[in-house]
N, C-alpha and C positions, 0 to 999 in steps of 0.2 A: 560440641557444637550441634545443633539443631537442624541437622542437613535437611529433611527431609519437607521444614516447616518456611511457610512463604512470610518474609517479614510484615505485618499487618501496616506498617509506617508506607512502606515502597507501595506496597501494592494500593494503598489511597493515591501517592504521587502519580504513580503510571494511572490508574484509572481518570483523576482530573484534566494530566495531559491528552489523554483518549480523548476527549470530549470534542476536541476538534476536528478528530475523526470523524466524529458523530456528525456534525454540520456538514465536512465535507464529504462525507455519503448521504447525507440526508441533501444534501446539490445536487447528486447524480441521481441518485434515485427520483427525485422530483420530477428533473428534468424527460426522464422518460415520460410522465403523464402529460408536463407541461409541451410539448412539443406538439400533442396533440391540439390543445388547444388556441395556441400562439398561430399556428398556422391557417385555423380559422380566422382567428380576428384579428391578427395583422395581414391577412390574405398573403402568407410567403411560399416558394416554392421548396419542392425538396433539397434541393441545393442547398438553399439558404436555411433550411433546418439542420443539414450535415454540419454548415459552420459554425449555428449554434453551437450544436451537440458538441462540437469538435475543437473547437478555438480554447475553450478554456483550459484546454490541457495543453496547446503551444504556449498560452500567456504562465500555463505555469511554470515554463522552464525558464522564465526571469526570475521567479520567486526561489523555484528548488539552487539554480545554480548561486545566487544569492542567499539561499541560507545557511548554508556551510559556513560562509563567510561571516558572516552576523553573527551565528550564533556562536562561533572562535571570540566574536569580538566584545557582544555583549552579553553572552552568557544564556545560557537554553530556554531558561524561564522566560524572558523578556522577549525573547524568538518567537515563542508561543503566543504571546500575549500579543505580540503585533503582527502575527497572522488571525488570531481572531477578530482584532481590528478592523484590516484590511477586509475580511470578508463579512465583518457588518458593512461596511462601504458597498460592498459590491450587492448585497443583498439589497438593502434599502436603490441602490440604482435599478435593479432591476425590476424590484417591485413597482418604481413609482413610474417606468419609460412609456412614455408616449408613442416612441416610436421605435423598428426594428434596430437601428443604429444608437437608438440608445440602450436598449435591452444588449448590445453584445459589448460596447463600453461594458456595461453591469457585469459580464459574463467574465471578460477581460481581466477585472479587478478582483472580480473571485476568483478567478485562474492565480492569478499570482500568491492571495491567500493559500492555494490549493500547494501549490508548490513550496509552502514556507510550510504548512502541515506537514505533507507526505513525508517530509528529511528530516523533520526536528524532534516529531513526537516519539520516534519508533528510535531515536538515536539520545533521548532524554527518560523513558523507558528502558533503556539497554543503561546506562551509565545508572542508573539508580539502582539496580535491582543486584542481586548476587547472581553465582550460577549456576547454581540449581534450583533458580528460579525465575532466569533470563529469557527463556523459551516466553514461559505462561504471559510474564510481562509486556515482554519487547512485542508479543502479537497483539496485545490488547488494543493499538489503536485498529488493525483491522478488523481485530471484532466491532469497532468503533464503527468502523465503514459502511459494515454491514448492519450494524443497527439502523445506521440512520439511513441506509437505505432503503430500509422496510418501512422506517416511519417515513419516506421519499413518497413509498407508495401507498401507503395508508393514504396523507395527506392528500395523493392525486385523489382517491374516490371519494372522501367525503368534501375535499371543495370543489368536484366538480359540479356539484348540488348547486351551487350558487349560480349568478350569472357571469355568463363567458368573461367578459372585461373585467370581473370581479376576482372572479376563481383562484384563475392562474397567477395574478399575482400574490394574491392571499398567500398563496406557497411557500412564494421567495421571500414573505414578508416575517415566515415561520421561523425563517432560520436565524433571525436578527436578535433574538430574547437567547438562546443558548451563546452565540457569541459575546455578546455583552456582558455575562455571566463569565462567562473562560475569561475572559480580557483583565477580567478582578481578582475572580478565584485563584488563578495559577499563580500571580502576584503570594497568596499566603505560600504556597509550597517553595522547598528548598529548593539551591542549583543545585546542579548537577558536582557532584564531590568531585570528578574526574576530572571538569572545566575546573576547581578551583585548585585543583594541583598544579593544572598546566599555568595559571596565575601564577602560583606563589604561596597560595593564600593555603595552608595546610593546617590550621587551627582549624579555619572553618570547615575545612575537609576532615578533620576526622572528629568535629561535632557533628554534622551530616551523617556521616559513617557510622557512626552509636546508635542513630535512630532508625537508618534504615537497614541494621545489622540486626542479629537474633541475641547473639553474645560480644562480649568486648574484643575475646582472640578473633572472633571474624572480623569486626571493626579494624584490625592493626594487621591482621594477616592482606585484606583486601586495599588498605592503605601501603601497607610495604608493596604489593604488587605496583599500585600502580605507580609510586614512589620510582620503580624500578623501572618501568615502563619510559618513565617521563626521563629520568635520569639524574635523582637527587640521591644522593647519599641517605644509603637507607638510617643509618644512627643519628641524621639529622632529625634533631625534635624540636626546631624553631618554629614562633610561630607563623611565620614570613619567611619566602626567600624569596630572591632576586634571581633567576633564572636567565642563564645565557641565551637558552635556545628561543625560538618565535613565538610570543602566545598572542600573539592576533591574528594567527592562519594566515602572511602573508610569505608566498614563493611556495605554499602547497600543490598548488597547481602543476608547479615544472616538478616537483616531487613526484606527482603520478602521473604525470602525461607523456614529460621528456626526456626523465629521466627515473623512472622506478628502478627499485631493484628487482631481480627473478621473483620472490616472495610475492610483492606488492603489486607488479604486473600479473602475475596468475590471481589476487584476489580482485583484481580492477576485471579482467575476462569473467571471474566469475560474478560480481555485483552486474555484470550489464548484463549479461548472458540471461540470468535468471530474473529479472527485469521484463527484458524483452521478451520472454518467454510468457509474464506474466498475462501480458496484453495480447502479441500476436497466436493464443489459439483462441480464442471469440469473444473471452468473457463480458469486451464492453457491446459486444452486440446483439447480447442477450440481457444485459442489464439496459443499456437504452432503449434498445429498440424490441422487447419484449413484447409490447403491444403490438407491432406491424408482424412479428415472427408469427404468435395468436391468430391473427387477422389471416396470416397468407394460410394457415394450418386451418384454417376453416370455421373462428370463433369471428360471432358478426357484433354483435352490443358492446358500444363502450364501457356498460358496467361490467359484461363479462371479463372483457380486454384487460383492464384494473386489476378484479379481483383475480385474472388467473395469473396477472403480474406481483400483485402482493405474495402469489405461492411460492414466485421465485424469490423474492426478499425475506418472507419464511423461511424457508430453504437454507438459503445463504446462513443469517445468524444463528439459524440452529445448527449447522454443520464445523461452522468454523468455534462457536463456542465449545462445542464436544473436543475439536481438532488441541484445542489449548490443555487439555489432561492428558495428551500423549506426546506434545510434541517433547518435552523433556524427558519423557520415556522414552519414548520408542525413538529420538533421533531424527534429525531434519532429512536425513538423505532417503531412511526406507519412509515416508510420510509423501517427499515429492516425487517417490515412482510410484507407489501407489495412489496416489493422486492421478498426476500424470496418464497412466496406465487407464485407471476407469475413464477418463477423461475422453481418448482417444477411440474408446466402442463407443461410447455414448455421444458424440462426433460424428461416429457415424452411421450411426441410428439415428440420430436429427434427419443428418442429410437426405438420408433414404427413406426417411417418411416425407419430407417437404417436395420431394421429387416426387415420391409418387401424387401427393396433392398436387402438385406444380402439372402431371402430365395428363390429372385427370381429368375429364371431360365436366363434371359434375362438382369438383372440387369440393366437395361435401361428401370428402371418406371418412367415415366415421371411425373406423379402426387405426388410419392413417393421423388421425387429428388428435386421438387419445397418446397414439406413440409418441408423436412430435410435443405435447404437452409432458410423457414422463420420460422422454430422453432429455428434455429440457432439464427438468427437475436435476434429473441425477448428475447431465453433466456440470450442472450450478451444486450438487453434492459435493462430486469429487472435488472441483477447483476448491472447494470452502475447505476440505480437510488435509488439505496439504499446500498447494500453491499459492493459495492466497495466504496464510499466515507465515508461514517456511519465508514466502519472498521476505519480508519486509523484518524478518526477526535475521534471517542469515547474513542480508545484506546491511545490517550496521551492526553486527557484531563481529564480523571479517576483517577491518580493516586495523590496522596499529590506530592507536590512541591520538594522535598529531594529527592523521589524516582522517579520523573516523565522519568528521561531522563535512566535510568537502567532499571526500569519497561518496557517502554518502547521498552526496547532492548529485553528483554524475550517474547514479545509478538511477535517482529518480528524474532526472534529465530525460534517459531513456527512456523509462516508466511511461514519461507525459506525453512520448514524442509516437512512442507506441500504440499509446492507447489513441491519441489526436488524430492518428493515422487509419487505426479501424473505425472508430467515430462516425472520421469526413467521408469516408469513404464506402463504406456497408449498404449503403444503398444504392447508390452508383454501382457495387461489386455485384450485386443481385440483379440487378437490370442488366448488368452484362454478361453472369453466367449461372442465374438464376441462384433464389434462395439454397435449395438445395448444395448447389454447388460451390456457394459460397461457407457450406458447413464444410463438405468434405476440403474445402482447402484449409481451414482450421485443425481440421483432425492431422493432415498431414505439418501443419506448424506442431504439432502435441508431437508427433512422432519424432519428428527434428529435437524436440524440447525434452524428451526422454532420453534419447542418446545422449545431448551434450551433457544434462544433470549425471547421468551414469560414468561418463568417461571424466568430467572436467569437477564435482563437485565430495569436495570429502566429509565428512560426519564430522561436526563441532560440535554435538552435546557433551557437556559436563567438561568444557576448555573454559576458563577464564580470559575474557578480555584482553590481558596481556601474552597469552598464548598463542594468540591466533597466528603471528605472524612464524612461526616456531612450525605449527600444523601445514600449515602452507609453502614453507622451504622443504618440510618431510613430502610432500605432495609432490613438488617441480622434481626432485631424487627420485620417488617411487616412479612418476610416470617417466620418464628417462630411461629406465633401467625398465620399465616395460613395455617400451617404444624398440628396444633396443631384442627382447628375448621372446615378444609376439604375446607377449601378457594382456590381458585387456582390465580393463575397468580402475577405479580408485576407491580404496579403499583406508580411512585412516581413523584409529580407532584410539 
């Protein structure tokens, strides 16, 4: 077997699926420039740019906690394919809005798109790929993120060229040709071989399997896994079965909320956990609000503001692309302390340059404004090589096979509710305890976010899918047993 070699079949699948990645960072990213311009010419106040900025990640948690469900019922492809729908809808609203109330309708409906991305692509990525080659994969929509985040802010600087009323919507009218495009394309690619086990349907699951396998024994080795997972008789070689257990994902819910097992509860603490983690140390308020952080740092022209915003969107895809050749090396747990770890000096070296700007008389320290521009950099480095990819690759390959694609949806529940909450609030939090101080409470989320990664998350490189729940009953034993003798940490190898 070809361990070492990435299937050329999958890895076309996971990158088509990325693609909505791509739209839906190329939203956020946008929206950092658009904000600037919206607020002139619909003349709205800060508040009502926090709701912009912020609502579309509460709307997505009708879409995230609905896709789980969906895609149990119609199968991941089709999942895909009507979140890139939905967020042509919301594109084309918001381009055409007349007014603020219709621009956050617009915002609304991309939110829900957002929420049907976040859960489907990183968990239709994972179910394609093999695994030693799950890592590189299952991140690819967040490289997606980050691409289209830079092309977010590319876009801001050269349609700010145009005129105001023009500009800004030109934007959101950019993202409506790659949706259109996903809406079709995904349609050619396979399901997901995993969803058509849990059907029944095992012919078509191990024609899928041949293509996105290297050799035949990995095709029937990765088909008996999941055979075993799901719980058919492995020497069944029908093309069809009729399967007892739920394949429309209904009563998953009290499966992990009401009633999990030890296992299944320690992997639900750890998809929220690292989640939350993702959003509560700054990164959306460095990716939106990038231009006002600039501004307070002592950068005055719009086109400065842009271009030293694009450095962070540079930044980003170049860091998190590099991040994708190690994570299946070097392991998801040493990637998010090391992550983590830079994260939390350069935290707070933000905050300690913004303060001294903040307390200077002259607010034009020129040593102060070059710091607070490369602590920016580096802390948008570290997030890119471990945090931001780690999240979204650990949390849908944790979960048992039944609950993968619902699990999933609660993690990025979180994600939304996370992120909507630093959003709405990052400027109201600056006004209340100044920019500065609004870093250094970020660094101490990183700190919080180090420990819990350290004590509560174990190493899954080179586990198969089916394993997970196996690594995570050894995990609830180890830490018991060093709750019990003053052991610290987790470690499972």
């Amino acid at each position: 077997m070809e361990e070492g070699k990435i299937n050329k079949y999958s890895c076309a699948c996971s990158i088509v699926a990325s693609m909505i990645s791509i739209i839906f960072g190329y939203e956020t990213g946008v929206t950092s420039g658009v904000i600037l311009f919206i607020k002139e010419d619909l003349k709205i106040n800060d508040v009502q740019v926090q709701v912009f900025a912020g609502i579309i990640n509460f709307c997505a948690l009708v879409g995230a906690l609905s896709a789980g469900r969906t895609s149990d019922y119609i199968g991941r492809r089709y999942t895909i394919s009507s979140a890139s729908i939905i967020f042509l809808l919301g594109s084309l609203l918001m381009g055409f809005a007349p007014s603020y109330a219709v621009l956050l309708i617009g915002r609304c409906v991309a939110g829900i798109g957002v929420g049907f991305a976040l859960v489907i692509a990183p968990v239709y990525s994972a179910e394609i790929s093999a695994t030693n080659s799950r890592g590189i994969l299952a991140s690819l929509p967040e490289i997606g993120i980050s691409v289209g985040i830079l092309l977010g802010y590319i876009s801001n600087y050269f349609f700010s060229k145009l005129p105001l009323e023009i500009g800004w919507r030109a934007m959101f009218f950019m993202a409506t040709i790659p949706s259109l495009g996903l809406a079709l394309g995904i349609l050619r690619m396979p399901e997901s071989p995993r969803w058509l086990v849990i059907q029944g349907r095992l012919r078509d699951a191990k024609h899928i399997l041949l293509k996105v396998s290297n050799t035949k024994e990995e095709a029937q080795s990765r088909l008996q896994d999941i055979k075993l997972a799901v719980g058919i008789d492995l020497d069944c070689n029908d093309d069809f079965v009729t399967l007892k257990q739920n394949k429309r994902g209904q009563g998953i819910w009290k499966e992990l909320l009401l009633r999990p097992t030890p296992p299944v509860r320690w992997v639900l603490l750890a998809a929220i956990g690292i989640h939350f983690f993702e959003h509560a140390t700054g990164i959306e308020a460095v990716v939106l609000y990038g231009p006002k952080i600039f501004k307070k740092a002592g950068v005055t022209t719009t086109d400065k503001l842009l271009l030293a915003n694009i450095g962070i969107g540079i930044t980003k895809a170049i860091f998190i692309s590099a991040s994708t050749f190690f994570i299946d090396k070097v392991g998801r747990r040493k990637l998010l302390l090391t992550s983590v770890g830079g994260m939390i000096i350069a935290l707070l070296g933000l905050g300690f340059a913004l303060t001294i700007v903040h307390q200077s008389e002259d607010q034009r320290v020129v040593w102060a404004l070059w710091l607070s521009i490369a602590t920016c950099y580096i802390y948008v480095m570290f997030f890119s090589i471990g945090l931001a990819p780690v999240t979204w690759v650990y949390s849908c390959e944790i979960f048992p096979l039944k609950l993968r694609a619902q699990g999933a949806s609660i993690g990025v529940a979180v994600n939304r509710v996370t992120n909507a909450t630093v959003s709405m609030t990052f400027l109201s939090l600056v006004n209340a305890i100044t920019i500065g101080g609004a870093f250094f409470l970020f660094a101490g989320m990183a700190v919080l976010a180090w420990i819990f990664f350290y004590f509560f998350l174990p190493e899954t490189k080179g586990r198969s899918l089916e394993e997970m729940e196996q690594v995570f009953t050894r995990v609830k034993r180890n830490v018991d047993v060093e709750l019990q003798t003053g052991n610290k940490g987790v470690q499972v190898s």
